[in-house]
One Martini backbone bead per residue (centre of mass of N, CA, C, O) as a GRO file, in nm:
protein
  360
    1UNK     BB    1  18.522  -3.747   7.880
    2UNK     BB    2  18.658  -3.914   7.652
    3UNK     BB    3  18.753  -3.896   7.327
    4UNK     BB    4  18.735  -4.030   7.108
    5UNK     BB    5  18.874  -4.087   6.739
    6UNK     BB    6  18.705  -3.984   6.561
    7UNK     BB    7  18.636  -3.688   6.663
    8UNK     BB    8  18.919  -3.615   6.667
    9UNK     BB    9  18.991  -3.696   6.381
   10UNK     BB   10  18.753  -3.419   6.292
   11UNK     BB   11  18.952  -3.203   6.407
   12UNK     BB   12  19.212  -3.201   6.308
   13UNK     BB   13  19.091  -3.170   5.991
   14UNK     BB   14  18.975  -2.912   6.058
   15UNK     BB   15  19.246  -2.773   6.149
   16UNK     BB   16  19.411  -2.816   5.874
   17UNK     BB   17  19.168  -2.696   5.671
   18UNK     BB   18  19.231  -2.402   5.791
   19UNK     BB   19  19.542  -2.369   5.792
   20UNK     BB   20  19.673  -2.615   5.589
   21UNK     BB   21  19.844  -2.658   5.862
   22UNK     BB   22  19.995  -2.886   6.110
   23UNK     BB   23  20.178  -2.977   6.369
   24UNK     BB   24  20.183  -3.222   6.548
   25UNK     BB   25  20.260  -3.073   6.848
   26UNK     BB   26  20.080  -2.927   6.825
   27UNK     BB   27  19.796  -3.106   6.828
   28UNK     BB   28  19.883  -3.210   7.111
   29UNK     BB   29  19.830  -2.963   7.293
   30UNK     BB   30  19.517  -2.899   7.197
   31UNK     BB   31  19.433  -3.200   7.260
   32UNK     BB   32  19.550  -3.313   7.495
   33UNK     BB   33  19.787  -3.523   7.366
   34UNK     BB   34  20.002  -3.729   7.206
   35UNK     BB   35  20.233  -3.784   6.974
   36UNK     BB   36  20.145  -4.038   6.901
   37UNK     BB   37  19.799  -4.001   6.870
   38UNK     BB   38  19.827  -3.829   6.626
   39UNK     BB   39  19.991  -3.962   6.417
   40UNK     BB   40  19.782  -4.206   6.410
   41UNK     BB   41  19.569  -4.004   6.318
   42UNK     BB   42  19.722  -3.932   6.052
   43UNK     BB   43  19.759  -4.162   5.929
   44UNK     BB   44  19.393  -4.210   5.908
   45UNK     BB   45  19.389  -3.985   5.754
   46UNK     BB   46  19.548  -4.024   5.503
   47UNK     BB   47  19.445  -4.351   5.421
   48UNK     BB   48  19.110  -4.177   5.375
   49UNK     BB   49  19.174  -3.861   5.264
   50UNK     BB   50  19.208  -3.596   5.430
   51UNK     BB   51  19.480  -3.569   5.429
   52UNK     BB   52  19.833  -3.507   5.465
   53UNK     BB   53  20.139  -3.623   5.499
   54UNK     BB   54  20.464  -3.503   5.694
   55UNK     BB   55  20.717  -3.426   5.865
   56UNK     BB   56  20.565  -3.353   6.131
   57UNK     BB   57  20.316  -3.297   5.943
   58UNK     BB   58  19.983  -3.165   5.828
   59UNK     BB   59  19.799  -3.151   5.551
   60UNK     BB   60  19.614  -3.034   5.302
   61UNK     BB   61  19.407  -3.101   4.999
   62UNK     BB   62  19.501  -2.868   4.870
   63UNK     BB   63  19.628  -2.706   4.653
   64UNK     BB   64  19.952  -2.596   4.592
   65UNK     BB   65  19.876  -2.274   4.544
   66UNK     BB   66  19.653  -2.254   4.750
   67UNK     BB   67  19.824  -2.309   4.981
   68UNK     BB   68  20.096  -2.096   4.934
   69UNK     BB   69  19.933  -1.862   4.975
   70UNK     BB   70  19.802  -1.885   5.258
   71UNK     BB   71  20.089  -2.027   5.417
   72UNK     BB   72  20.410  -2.005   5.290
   73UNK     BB   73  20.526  -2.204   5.147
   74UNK     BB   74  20.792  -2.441   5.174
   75UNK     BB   75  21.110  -2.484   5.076
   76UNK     BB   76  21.454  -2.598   5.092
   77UNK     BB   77  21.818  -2.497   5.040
   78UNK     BB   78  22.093  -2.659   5.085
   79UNK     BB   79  22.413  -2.550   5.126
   80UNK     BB   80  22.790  -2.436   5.115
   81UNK     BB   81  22.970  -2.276   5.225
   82UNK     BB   82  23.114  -2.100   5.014
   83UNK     BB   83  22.957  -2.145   4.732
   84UNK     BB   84  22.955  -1.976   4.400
   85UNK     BB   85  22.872  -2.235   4.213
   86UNK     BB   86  22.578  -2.226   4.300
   87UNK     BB   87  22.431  -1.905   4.279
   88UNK     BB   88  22.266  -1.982   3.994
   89UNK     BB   89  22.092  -2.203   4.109
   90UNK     BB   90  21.936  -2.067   4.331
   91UNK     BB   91  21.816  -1.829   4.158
   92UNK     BB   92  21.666  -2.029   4.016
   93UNK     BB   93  21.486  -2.182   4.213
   94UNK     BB   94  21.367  -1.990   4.310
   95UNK     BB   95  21.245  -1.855   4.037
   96UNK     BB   96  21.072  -2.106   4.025
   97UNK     BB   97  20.882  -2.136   4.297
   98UNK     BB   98  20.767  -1.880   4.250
   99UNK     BB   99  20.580  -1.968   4.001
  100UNK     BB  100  20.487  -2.208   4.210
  101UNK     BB  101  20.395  -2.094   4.479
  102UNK     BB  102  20.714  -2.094   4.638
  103UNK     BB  103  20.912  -2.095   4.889
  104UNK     BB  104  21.277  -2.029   4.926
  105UNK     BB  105  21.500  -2.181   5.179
  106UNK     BB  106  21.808  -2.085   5.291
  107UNK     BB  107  22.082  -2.335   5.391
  108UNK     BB  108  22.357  -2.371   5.558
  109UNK     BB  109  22.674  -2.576   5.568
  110UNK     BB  110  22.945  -2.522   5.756
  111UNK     BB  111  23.016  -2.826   5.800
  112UNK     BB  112  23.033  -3.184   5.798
  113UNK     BB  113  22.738  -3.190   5.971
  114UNK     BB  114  22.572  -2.940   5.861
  115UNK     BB  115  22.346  -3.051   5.688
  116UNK     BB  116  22.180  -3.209   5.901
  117UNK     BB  117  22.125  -2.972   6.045
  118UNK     BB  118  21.999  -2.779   5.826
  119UNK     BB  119  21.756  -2.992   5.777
  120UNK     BB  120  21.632  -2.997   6.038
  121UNK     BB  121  21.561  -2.643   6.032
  122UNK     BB  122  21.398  -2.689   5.775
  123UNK     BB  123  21.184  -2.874   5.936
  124UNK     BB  124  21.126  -2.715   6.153
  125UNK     BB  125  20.975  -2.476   5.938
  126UNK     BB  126  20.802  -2.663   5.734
  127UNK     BB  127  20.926  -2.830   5.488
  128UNK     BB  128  20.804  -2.979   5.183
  129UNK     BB  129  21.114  -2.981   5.058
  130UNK     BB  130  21.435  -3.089   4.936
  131UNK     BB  131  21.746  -2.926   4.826
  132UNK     BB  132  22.064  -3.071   4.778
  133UNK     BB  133  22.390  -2.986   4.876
  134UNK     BB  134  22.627  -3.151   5.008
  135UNK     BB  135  22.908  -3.162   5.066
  136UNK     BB  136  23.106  -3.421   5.058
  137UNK     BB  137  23.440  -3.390   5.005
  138UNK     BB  138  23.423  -3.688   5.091
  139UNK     BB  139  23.324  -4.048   5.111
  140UNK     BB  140  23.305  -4.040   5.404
  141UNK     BB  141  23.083  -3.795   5.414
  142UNK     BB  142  22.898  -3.941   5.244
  143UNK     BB  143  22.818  -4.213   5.389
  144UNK     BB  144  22.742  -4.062   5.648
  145UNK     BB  145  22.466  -3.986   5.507
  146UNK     BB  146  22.278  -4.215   5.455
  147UNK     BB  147  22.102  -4.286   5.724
  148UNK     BB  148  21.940  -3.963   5.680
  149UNK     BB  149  21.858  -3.941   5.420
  150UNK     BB  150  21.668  -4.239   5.412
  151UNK     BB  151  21.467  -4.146   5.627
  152UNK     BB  152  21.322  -3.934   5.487
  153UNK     BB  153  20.968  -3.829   5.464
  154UNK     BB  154  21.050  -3.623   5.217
  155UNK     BB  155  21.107  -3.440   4.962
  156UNK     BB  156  21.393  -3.507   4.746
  157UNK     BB  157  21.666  -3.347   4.600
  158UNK     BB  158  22.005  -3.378   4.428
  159UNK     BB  159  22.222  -3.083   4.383
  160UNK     BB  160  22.533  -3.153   4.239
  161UNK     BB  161  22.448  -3.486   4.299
  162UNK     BB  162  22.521  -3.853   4.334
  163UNK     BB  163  22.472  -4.127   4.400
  164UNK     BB  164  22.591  -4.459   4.446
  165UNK     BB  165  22.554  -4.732   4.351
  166UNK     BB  166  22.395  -4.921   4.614
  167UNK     BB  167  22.267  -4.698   4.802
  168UNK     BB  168  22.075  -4.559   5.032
  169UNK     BB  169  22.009  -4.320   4.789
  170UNK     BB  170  21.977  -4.371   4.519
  171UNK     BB  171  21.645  -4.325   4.485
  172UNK     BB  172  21.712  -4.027   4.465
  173UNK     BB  173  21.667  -3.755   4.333
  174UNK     BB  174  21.859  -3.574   4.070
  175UNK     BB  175  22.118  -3.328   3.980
  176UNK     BB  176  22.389  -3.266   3.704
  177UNK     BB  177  22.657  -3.229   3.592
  178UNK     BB  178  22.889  -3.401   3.361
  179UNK     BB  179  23.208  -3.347   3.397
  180UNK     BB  180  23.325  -3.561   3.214
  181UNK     BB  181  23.271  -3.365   2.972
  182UNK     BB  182  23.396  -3.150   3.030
  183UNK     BB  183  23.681  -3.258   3.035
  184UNK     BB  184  23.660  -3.342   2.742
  185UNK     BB  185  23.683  -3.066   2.646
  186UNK     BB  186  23.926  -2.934   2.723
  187UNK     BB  187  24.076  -3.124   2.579
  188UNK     BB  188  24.007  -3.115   2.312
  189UNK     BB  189  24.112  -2.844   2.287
  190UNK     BB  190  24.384  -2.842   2.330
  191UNK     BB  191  24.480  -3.088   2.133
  192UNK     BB  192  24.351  -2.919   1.892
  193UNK     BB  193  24.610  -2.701   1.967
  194UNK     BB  194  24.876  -2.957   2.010
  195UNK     BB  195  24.838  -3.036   2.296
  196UNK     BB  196  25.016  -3.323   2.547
  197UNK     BB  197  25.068  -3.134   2.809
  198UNK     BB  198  24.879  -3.147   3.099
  199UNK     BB  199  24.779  -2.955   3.396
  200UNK     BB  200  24.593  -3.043   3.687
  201UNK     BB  201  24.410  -2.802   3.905
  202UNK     BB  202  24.263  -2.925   4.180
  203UNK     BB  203  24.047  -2.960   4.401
  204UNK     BB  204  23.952  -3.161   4.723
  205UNK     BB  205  23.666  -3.018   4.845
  206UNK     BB  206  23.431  -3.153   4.596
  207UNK     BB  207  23.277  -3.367   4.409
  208UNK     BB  208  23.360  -3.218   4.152
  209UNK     BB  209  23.683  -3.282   4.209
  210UNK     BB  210  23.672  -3.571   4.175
  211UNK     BB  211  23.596  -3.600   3.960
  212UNK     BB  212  23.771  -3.451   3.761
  213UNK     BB  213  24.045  -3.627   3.873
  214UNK     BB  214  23.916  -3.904   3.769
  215UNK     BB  215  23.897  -3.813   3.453
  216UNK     BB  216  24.159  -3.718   3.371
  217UNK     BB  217  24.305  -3.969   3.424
  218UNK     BB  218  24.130  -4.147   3.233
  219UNK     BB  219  24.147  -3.966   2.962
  220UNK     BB  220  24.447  -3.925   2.923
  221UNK     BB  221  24.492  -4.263   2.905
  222UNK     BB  222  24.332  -4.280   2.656
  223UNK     BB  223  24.525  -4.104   2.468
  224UNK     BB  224  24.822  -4.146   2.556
  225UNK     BB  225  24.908  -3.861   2.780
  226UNK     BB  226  24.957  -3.915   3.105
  227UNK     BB  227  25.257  -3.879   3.186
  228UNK     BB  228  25.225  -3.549   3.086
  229UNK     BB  229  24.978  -3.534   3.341
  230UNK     BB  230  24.989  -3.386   3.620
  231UNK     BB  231  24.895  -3.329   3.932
  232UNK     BB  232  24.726  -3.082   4.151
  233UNK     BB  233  24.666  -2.841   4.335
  234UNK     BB  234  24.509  -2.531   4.362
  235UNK     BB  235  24.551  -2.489   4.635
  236UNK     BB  236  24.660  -2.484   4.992
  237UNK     BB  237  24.314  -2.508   5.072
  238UNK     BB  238  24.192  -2.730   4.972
  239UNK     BB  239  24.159  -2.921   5.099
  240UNK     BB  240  24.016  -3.049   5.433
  241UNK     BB  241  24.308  -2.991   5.499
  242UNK     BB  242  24.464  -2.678   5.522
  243UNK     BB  243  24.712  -2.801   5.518
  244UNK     BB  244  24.989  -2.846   5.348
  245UNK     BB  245  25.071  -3.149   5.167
  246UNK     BB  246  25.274  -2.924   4.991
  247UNK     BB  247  25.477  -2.645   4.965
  248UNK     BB  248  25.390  -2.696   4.623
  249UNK     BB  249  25.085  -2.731   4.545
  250UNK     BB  250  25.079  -2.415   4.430
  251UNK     BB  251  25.305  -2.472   4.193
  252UNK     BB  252  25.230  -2.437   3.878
  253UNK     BB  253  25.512  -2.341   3.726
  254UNK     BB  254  25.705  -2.566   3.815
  255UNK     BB  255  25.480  -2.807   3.711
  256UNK     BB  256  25.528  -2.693   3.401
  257UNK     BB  257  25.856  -2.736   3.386
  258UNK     BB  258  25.853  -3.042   3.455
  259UNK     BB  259  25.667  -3.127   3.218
  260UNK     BB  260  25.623  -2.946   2.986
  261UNK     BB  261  25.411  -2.810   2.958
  262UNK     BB  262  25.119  -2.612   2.765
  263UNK     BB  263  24.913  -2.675   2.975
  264UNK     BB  264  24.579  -2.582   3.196
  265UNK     BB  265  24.345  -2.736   3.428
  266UNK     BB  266  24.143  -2.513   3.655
  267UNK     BB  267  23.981  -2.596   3.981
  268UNK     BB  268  23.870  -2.288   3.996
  269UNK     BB  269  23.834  -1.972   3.875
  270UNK     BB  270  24.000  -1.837   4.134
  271UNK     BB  271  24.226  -2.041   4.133
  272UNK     BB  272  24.291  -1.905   3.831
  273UNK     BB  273  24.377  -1.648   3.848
  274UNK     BB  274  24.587  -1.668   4.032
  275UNK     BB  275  24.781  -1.872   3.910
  276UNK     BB  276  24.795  -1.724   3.683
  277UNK     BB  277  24.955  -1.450   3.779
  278UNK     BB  278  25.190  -1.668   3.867
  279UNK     BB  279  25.305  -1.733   3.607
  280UNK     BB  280  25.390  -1.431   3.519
  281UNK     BB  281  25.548  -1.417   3.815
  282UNK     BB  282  25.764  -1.611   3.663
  283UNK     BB  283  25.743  -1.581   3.324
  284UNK     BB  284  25.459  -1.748   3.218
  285UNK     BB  285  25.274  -1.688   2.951
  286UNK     BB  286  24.948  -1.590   2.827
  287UNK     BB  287  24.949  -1.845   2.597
  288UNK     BB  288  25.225  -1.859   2.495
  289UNK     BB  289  25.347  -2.080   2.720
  290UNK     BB  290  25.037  -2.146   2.885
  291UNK     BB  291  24.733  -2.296   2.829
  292UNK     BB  292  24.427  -2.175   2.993
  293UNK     BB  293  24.137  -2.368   3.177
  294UNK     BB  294  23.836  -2.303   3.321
  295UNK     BB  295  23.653  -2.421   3.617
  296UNK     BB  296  23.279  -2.319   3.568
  297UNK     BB  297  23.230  -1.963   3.513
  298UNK     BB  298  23.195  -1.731   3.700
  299UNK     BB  299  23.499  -1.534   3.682
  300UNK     BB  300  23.683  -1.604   3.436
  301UNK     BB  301  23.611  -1.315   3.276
  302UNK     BB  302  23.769  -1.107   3.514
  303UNK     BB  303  24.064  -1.114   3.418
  304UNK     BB  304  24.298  -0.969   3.272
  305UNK     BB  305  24.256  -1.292   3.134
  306UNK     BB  306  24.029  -1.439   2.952
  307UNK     BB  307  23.897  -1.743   3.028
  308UNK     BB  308  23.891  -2.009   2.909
  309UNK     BB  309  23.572  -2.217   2.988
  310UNK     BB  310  23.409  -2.440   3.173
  311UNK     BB  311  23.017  -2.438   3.155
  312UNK     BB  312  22.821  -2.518   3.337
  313UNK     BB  313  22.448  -2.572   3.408
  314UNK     BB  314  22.355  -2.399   3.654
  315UNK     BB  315  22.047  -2.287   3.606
  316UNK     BB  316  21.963  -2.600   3.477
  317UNK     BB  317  21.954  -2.706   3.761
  318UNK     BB  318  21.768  -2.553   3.918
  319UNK     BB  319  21.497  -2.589   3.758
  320UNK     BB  320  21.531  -2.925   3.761
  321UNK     BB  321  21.503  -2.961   4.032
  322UNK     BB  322  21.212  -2.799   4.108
  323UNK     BB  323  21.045  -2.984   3.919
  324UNK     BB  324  21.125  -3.267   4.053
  325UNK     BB  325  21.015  -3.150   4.365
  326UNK     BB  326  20.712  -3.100   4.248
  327UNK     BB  327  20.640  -3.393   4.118
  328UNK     BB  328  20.671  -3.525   4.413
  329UNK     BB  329  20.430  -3.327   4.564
  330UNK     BB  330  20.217  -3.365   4.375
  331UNK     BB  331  20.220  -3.676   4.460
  332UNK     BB  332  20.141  -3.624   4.768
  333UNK     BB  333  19.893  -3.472   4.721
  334UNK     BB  334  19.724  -3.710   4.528
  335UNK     BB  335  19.871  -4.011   4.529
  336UNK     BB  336  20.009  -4.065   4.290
  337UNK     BB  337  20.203  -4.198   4.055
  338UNK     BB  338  20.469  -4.042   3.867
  339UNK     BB  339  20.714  -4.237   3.853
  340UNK     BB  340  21.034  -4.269   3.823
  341UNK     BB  341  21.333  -4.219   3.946
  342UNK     BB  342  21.603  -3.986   3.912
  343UNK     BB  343  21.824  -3.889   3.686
  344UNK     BB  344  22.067  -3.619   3.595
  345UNK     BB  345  22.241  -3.491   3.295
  346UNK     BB  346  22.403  -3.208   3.221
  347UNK     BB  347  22.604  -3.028   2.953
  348UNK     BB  348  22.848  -2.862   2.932
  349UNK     BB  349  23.053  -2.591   2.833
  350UNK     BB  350  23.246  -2.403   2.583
  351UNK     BB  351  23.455  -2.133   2.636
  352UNK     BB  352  23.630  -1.891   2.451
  353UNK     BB  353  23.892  -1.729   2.462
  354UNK     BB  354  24.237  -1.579   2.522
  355UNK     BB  355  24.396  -1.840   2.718
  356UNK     BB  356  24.392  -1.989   2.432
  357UNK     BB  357  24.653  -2.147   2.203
  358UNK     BB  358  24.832  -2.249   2.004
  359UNK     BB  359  25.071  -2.437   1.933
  360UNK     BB  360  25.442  -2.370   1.848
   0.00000   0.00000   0.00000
């Protein structure tokens, strides 16, 4: 005989309550029924408040900490392959989310399309819910994921990224540092040393690089010395495309010397120590001949000459990201209302080191 539907979910919720979660595909398999029969069973258990949905999978209403006791709660967190200024981010939501009783699982998105399928692995794996830096090199690869992450049916963060205003993603919780104040804080220190030409060596491959690339020029026709302050890569695989767009792209040297300039803002750290270098073994010493600030702060101090640098607040990126996630978790495990989403921006400090001196 067939079993009900009533008793069918009556076994659901109570294999859920003793396990804490279970996936759709395990409960129609061992249910012999379908996957479609089971969501739907799934859908009138959270509806009845028996149950909690989640992407894939059906959760326990145990707490939050004594779920994640039990079963090794997890939550995923997606960053790009090779990207250092991520690293104290990363170090501080893990130590946030263990604090909240919350496994974190890093997930890399190695090339253009990699973020999604990270997200997928994270999902496949169990997460209940995303802190997300997508990759993003450029605004086409932003615009291509937008309909499958406005898609996803579980707690997401966006971290060191914010979405375009009126785009389908703009409603998700973000976290990121103001860097538009960064270039500002730059810029006020050379200008406030005398400095009125200023070459900007920026990457442009990721979100960061944009904004900074976008607030100088910006910034720079603000003040009324934009004539003197030229743009350039910071390194010649800066860009999406590895090949150089110019064989002098990364001549930084050449570039202080065509503009006057008598300073250099460079995002990000690694790149501004080689340039630094190579300044010297043109003859361009610093700061005597060009004062330069490096964007990031991860290892702006520990080249030759310590690098005064624009230093975002990167592990306050990701506390608060790890906070406004549990925030979300805890509104699913509730069903309360929690408030409106955020968008949130952290304001970056400015370190002075060795590396900037006044005009003379």
């Amino acid at each position: 005989m067939r079993e009900s539907a009533r008793k069918r979910q009556a076994r659901i919720a109570a294999l859920v309550e003793a396990r804490g979660s279970a996936r759709i595909t395990d409960l129609a398999d061992e249910l012999a029924v379908s996957v479609v029969t089971v969501r739907r069973d799934v859908e009138d258990l959270a509806q009845r408040g028996e149950v909690r949905r989640g992407h894939g999978v059906a959760r326990s209403l145990r707490p939050m900490a004594q779920e994640s006791t039990a079963t090794g709660d997890t939550i995923g967190m997606v960053v790009p392959e090779r990207n250092t200024y991520l690293t104290e981010t990363v170090q501080v939501a893990r130590e946030a989310a263990e604090k909240a009783g919350l496994r974190l699982a890093l997930h890399i998105a190695a090339d253009e399309r990699g973020t999604e399928r990270a997200v997928r692995q994270a999902l496949d794996a169990g997460a209940r819910g995303l802190l997300l830096s997508p990759r993003w090199r450029t605004e086409a690869e932003e615009r291509a994921d937008h309909a499958w992450l406005g898609a996803l049916e579980l707690p997401v963060v966006l971290v060191e990224r914010r979405p375009h205003r009126g785009s389908a993603i703009y409603g998700l919780d973000c976290v990121r540092s103001d860097h538009a104040h960064g270039v500002h804080l730059a810029l006020e220190h050379l200008t406030s040393l005398g400095h009125r030409r200023v070459v900007l060596a920026a990457r442009d491959d990721s979100p960061t690089a944009r904004v900074i690339r976008s607030e100088f020029a910006a910034q720079t026709a603000a003040r009324g010395i934009r004539e003197g302050c030229p743009v350039m890569l910071s390194s010649r695989t800066a860009g999406p495309d590895p090949r150089p767009r110019d064989a002098g792209a990364a001549d930084l040297a050449d570039a202080v010397r065509r503009a006057g300039a008598t300073a250099a803002l460079i995002h990000g750290d690694m790149d501004a120590l080689v340039l630094v270098q190579r300044l010297r073994e043109a003859g361009v010493e610093v700061p005597r001949d060009c004062s330069v600030v490096a964007y990031n702060d991860v290892v702006a101090d520990m080249g030759q000459i310590a690098l005064t640098a624009v230093a975002p607040p990167k592990g306050e990126v990701g506390q608060a990201a790890l906070e406004l996630l549990t925030r979300q978790l805890e509104r699913t495990r509730t069903g309360r209302w929690a408030g409106a989403a955020r968008h949130l921006e952290l304001l970056p400090e400015l370190v002075v080191r060795d590396s900037t001196a006044p005009l003379l």
